[in-house]
C-alpha positions as CSV (number, residue, x, y, z in Angstrom):
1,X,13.2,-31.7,31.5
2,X,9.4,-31.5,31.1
3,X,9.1,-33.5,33.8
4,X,9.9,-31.2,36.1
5,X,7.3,-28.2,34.7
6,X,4.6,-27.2,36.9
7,X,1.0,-27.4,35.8
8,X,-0.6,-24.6,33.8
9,X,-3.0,-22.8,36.6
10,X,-5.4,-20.1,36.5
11,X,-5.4,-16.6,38.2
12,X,-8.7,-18.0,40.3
13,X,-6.4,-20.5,41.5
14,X,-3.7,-18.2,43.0
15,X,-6.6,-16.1,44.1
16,X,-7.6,-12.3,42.6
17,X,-7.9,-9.7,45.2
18,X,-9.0,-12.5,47.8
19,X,-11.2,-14.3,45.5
20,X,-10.3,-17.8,45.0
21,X,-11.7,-20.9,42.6
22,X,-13.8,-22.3,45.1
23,X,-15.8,-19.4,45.4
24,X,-17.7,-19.4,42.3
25,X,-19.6,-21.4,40.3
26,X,-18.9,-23.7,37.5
27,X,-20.5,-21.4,35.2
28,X,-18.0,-18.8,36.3
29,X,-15.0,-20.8,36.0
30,X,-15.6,-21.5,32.8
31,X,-15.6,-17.8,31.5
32,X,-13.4,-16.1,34.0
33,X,-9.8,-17.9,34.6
34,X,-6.5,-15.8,33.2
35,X,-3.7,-18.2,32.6
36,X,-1.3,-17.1,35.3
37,X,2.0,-17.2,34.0
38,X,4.9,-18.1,36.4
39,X,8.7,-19.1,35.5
40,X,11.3,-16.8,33.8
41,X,9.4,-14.3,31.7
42,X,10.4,-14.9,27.7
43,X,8.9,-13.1,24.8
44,X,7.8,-14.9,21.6
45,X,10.2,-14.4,18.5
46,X,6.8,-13.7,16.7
47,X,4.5,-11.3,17.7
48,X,1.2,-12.7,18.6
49,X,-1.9,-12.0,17.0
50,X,-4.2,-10.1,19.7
51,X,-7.5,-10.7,18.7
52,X,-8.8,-8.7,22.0
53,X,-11.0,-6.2,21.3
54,X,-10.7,-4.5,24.7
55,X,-8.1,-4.8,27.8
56,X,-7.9,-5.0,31.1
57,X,-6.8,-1.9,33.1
58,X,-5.9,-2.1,37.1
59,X,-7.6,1.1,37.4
60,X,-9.9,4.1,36.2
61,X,-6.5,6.2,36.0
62,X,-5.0,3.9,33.5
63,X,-7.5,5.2,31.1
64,X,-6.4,8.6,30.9
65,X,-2.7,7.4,30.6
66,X,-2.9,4.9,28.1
67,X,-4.9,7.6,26.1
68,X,-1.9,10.3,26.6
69,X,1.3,7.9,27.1
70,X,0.2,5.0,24.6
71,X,-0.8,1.7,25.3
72,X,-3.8,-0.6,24.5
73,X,-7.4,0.1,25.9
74,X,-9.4,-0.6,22.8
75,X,-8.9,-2.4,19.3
76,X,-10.2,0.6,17.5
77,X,-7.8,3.1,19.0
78,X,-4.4,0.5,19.1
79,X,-3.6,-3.0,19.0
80,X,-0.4,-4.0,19.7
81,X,-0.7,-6.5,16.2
82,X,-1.5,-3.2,14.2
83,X,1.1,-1.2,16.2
84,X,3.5,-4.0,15.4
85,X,3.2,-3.7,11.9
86,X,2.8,0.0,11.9
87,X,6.3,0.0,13.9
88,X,7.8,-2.6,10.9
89,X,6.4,-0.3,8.3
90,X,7.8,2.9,9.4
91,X,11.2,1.6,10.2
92,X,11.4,1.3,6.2
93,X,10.0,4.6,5.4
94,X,11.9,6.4,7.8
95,X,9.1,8.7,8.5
96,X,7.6,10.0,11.8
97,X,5.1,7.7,12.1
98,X,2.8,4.9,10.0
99,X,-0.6,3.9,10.4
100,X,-2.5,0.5,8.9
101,X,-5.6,1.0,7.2
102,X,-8.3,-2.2,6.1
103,X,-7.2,-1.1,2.4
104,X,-5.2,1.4,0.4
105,X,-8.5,2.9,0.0
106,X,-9.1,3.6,3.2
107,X,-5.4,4.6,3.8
108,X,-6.5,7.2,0.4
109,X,-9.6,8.3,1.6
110,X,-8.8,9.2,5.4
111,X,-5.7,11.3,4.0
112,X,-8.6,13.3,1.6
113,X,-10.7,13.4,4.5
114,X,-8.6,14.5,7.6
115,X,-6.4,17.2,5.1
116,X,-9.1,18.4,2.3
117,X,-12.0,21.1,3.5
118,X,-14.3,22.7,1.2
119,X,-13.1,24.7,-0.8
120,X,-9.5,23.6,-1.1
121,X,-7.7,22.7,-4.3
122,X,-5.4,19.5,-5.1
123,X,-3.2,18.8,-7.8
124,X,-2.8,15.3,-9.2
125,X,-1.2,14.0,-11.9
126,X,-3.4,11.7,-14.2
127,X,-3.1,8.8,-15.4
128,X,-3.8,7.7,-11.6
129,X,-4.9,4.8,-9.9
130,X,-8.4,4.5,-11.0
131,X,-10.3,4.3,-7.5
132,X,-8.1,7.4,-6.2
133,X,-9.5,9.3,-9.3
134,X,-13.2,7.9,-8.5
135,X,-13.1,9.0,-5.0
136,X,-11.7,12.5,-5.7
137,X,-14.9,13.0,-8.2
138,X,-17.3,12.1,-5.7
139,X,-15.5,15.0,-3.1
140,X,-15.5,17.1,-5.8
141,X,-18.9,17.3,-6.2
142,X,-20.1,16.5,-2.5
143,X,-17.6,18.6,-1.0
144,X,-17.1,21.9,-3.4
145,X,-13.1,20.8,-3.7
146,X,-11.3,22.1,-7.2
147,X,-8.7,19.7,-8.8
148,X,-6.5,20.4,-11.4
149,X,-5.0,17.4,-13.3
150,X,-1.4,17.3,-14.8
151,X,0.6,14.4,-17.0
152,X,2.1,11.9,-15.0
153,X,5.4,11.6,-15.6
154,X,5.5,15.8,-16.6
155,X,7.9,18.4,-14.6
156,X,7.4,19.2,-10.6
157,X,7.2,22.9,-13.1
158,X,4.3,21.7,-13.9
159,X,2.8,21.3,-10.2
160,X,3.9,24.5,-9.7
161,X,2.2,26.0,-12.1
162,X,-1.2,25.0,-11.4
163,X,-0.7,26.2,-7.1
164,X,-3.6,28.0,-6.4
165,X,-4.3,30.7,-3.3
166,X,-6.1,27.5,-2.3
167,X,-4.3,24.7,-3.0
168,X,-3.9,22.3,0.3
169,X,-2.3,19.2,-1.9
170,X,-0.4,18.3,-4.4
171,X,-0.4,14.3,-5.2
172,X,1.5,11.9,-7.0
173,X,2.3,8.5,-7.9
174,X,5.5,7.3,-8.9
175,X,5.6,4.6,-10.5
176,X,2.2,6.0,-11.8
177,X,-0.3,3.2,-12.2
178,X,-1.0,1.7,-15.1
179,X,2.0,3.6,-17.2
180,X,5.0,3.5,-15.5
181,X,5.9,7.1,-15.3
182,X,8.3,8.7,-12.7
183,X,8.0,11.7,-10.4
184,X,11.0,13.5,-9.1
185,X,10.5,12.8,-5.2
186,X,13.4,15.2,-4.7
187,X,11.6,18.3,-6.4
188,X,8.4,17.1,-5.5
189,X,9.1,17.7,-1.9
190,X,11.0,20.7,-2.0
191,X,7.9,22.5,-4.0
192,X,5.8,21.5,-0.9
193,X,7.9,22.9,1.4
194,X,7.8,26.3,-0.2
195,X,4.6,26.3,0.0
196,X,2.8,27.5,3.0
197,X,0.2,24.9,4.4
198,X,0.5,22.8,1.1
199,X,0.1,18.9,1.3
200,X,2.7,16.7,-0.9
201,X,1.2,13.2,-0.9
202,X,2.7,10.3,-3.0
203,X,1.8,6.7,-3.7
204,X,4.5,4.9,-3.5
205,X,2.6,1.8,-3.9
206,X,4.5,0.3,-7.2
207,X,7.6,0.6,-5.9
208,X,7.2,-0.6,-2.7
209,X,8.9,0.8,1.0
210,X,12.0,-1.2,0.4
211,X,12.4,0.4,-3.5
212,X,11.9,4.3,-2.4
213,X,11.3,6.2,0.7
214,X,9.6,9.1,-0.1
215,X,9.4,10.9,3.2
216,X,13.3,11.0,2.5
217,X,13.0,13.7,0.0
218,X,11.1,15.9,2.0
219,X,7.2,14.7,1.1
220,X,5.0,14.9,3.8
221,X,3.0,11.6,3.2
222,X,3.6,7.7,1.4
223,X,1.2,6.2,1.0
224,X,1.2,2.2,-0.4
225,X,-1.5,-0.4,-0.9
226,X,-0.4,-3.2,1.4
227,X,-2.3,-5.6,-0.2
228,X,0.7,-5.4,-3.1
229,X,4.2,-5.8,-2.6
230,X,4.3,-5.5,1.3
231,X,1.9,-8.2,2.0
232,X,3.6,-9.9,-1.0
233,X,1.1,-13.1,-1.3
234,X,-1.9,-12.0,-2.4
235,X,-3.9,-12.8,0.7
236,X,-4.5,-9.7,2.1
237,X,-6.2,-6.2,2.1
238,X,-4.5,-3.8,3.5
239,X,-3.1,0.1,3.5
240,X,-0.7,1.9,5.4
241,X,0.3,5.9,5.3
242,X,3.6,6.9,7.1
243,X,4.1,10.8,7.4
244,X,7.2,13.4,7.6
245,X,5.4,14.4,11.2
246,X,4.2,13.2,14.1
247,X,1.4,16.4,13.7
248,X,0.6,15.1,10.4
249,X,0.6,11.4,12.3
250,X,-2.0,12.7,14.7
251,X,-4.3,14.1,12.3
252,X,-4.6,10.7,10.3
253,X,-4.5,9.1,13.6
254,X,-7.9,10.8,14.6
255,X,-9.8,10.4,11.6
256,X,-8.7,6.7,11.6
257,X,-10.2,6.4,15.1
258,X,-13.2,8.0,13.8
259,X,-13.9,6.1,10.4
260,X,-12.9,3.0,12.3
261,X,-10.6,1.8,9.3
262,X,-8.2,0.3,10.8
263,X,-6.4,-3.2,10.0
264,X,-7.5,-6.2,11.6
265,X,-5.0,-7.8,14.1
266,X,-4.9,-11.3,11.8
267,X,-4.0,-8.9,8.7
268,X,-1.9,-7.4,10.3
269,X,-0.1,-10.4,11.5
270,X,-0.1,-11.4,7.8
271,X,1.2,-8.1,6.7
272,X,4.3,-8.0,9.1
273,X,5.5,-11.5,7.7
274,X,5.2,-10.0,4.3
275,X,7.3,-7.1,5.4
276,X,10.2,-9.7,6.6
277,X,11.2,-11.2,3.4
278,X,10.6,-7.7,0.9
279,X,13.9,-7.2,0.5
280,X,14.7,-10.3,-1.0
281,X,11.5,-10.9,-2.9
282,X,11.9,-7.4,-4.8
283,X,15.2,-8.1,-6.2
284,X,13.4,-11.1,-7.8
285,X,10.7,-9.3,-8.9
286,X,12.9,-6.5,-10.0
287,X,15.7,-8.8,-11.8
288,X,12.7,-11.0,-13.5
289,X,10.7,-7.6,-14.8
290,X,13.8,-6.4,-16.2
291,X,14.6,-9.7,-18.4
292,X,10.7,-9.7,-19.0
293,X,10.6,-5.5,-20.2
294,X,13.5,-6.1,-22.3
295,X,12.1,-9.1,-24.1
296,X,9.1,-7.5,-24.6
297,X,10.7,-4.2,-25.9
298,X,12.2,-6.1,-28.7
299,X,9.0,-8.1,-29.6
300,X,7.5,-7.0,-33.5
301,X,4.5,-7.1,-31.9
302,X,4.5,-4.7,-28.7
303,X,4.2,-1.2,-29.6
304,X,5.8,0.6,-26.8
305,X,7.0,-0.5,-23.3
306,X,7.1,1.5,-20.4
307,X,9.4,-0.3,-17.3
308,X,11.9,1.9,-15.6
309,X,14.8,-0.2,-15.5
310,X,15.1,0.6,-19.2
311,X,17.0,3.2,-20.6
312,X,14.3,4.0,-23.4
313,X,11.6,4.9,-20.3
314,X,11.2,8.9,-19.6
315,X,11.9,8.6,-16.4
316,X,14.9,6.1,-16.1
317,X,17.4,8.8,-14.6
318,X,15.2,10.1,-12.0
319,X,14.1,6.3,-10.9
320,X,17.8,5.1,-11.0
321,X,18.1,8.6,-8.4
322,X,15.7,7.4,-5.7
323,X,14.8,3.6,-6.3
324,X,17.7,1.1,-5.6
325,X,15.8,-1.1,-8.0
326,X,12.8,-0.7,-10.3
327,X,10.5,-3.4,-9.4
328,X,8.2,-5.6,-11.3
329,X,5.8,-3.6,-12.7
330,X,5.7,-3.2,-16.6
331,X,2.9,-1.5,-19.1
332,X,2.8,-3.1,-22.5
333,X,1.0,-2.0,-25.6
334,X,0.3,-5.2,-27.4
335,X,-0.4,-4.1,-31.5
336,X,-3.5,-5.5,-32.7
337,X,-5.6,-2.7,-30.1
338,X,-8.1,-4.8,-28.1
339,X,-7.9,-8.1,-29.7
340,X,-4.2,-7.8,-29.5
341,X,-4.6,-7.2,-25.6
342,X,-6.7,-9.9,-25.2
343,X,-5.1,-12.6,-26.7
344,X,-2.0,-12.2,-24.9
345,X,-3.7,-11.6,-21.4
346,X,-5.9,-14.8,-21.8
347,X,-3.3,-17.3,-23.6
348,X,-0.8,-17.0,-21.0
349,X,-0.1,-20.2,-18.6
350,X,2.0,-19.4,-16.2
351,X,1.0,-15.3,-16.1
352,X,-2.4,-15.2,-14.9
353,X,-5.2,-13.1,-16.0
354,X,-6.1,-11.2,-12.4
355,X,-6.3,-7.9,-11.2
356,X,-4.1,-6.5,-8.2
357,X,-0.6,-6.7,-8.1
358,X,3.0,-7.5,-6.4
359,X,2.2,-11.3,-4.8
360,X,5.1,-13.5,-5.6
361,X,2.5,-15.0,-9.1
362,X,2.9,-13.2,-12.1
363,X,-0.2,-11.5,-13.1
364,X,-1.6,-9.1,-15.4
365,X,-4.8,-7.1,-16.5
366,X,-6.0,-5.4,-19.2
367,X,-6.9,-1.6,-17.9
368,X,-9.0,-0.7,-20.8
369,X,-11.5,-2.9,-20.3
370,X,-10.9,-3.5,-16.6
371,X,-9.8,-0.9,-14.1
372,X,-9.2,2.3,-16.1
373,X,-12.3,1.0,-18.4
374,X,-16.3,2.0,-18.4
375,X,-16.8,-0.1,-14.9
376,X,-14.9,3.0,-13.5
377,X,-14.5,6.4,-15.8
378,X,-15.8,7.5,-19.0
379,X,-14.5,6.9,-22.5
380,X,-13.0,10.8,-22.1
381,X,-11.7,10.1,-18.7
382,X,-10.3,6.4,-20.1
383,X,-8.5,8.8,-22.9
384,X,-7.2,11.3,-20.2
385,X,-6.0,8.5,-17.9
386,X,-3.5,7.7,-21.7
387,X,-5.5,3.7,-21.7
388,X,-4.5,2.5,-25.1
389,X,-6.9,-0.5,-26.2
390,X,-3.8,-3.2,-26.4
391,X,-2.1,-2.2,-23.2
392,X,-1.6,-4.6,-20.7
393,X,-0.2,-3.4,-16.8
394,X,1.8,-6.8,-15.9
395,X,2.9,-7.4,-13.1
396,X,6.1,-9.9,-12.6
397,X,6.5,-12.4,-9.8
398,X,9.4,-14.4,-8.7
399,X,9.2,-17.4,-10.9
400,X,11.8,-18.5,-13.3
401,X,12.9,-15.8,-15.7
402,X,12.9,-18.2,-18.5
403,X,9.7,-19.7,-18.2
404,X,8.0,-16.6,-18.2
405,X,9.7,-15.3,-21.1
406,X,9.0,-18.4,-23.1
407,X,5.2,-18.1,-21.7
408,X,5.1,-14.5,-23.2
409,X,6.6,-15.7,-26.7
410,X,4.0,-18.5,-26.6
411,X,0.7,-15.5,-26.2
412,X,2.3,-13.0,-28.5
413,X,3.0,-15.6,-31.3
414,X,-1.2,-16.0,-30.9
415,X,-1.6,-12.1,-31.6
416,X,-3.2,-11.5,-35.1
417,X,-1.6,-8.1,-36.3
């Protein structure tokens, strides 16, 4: 059958507007020849990774209509890699629209900056992710912006409470990073919808697109770090935010055109084969955290255990109402206060000691010393943010239930209490 292939030729060879191969130089032909593709036309099962920065267009026209109709023209503006992606993405959110950031940071800080003007107010619930609650600092005092903090986990009452005549945003995350508490995505978006102008943002990054939907319940943006459960493998940075809008969409759309913090084509190659097998890898992660919460819950030697799964968490109606499962996130507080921390996070052997979360490895960190510790906030921010000294934020991967069970008796029987 391959016998009877053509050749692979170039476009010189069939000749471009009259110019043919013959006509240029050797230097030429090496820079200039398109493959020219003949033969049934096929598409590849797997999108290709378009490295291109810019693209051909026939004509000066084509400019202006790529720019209003969609298309390619330039990398920075779309990329049919990032689109592809983007396009995955939002098919699981059912929002209006997503777009792929470089990180969830710059997913976080292109939604402060495209939404948030001086003078506006934001509510947040605290404890938060740690670089979210950095960055909102730093506009606070470059920018004039008020914030007022409420208790993860509290009422949507309690959002309410704190609106302001200028309040342009009220944000959550659910589950709330490192503890584990829930917000009630239903009430949550109705609040912001009887609010004029107001802003409901949630990260949804613990529980992952396949887990909950947010945009379902009415809130205007999700918001996950890619570089967790949708990338899945720990070899990745990436962010993504999908909107209840295509107005809303436009406005992030702009500002990421501007800040240039967009994903990079290879990433985003990466980040759509993570996207294909989430469904199956969270109900691993979710049926391993569970066995992992609950042995852990029963342990003399963990104080408290937050994991939504389990009936003693807060939260556990409203997560059974909008997650189909409750992932593999779990906060621990290990007795014995630091030392107690330690001694499990650094004696595991399978679990590694690592910061980030939801790759298909089991890893875990120990916030008050790492990411909600002095490298970030204060000792009075550390104590807002509810960091106990033993509490460790694990995150379970898709290994064997009972070896990771057996690898958390092994650390805790090494804790000195």
């Amino acid at each position: 059958m391959a016998s009877n292939r053509p050749p692979a030729r170039s476009d010189l060879e069939k000749g471009v507007n009259g110019l043919h191969l013959n006509d240029v130089s050797l230097d030429t032909r090496a820079l200039r020849p398109r493959f020219h593709y003949e033969g049934t036309a096929t598409e590849p099962l797997v999108p290709p990774i378009y490295h291109s920065s810019t693209y051909i267009l026939k004509s000066v026209d084509d400019f202006l209509k790529v720019m209003h109709e969609g298309g390619s023209v330039y990398s920075r503006l779309a990329n049919v890699s990032t689109e592809s992606a983007e396009s995955a993405i939002n098919a699981l959110e059912g929002g209006a629209g997503s777009l792929v950031f470089a990180s969830g940071m710059a997913a976080i800080s292109t939604v402060f900056l495209a939404l948030l003007d001086k003078g506006h107010h934001v509510v947040m619930n605290i404890p938060v992710y740690s670089g979210s609650q950095v960055l909102l600092k730093a506009l606070v005092s470059k920018f004039g912006l008020e914030v007022s903090w409420v208790p993860a986990g509290c009422s949507v009452d309690e959002y309410r409470r704190n609106i302001k005549p200028n309040t342009k945003m009220i944000y959550g995350e659910s589950p709330c990073n490192p503890d584990m508490s829930i917000l009630d995505f239903e009430e949550f978006g109705k609040l912001s919808s009887s609010l004029d102008g107001v802003i409901s943002v949630v990260d949804s990054t613990f529980g992952s697109c396949y887990l909950q939907q947010p945009n379902k319940h009415g809130i205007d943006i999700s918001l996950h770090s890619c570089t967790k459960y949708m990338g899945g493998h720990s070899d990745l940075i990436a962010g993504c935010a999908t909107t209840r809008t295509v107005d809303l969409w436009k406005k992030l759309k702009t500002w990421q055109t501007s800040l240039g913090c967009m994903l990079s084509p290879h990433d985003s190659s990466l980040l759509l084969r993570g996207l294909k097998t989430l469904p199956i890898r969270m109900k691993k992660h979710s049926e391993n955290a569970m066995a992992v919460a609950k042995y852990l819950e029963g342990h003399p030697k963990v104080n408290r255990v937050m994991y939504p799964g389990l009936e003693s968490h807060p939260g556990h109606e409203i997560a059974k109402k909008q997650m189909t499962s409750f992932g593999g996130m779990i906060m621990a507080d290990i007795k014995g206060g630091v030392a107690g921390g330690r001694a499990v996070a650094e004696n595991l052997r399978i679990v590694t000691l690592a910061v980030s979360l939801g790759g298909v490895e089991s890893i875990l960190e120990h916030p008050f010393t790492m990411t909600h510790g002095s490298y970030l906030l204060t000792p009075e921010e550390t104590e807002e943010n509810r960091i106990t000294p033993g509490q460790l934020r694990i995150s379970i991967g898709i290994e064997d239930t009972d070896d990771l069970i057996a690898d958390f008796k092994q650390a805790l029987d090494k804790v000195v209490v």
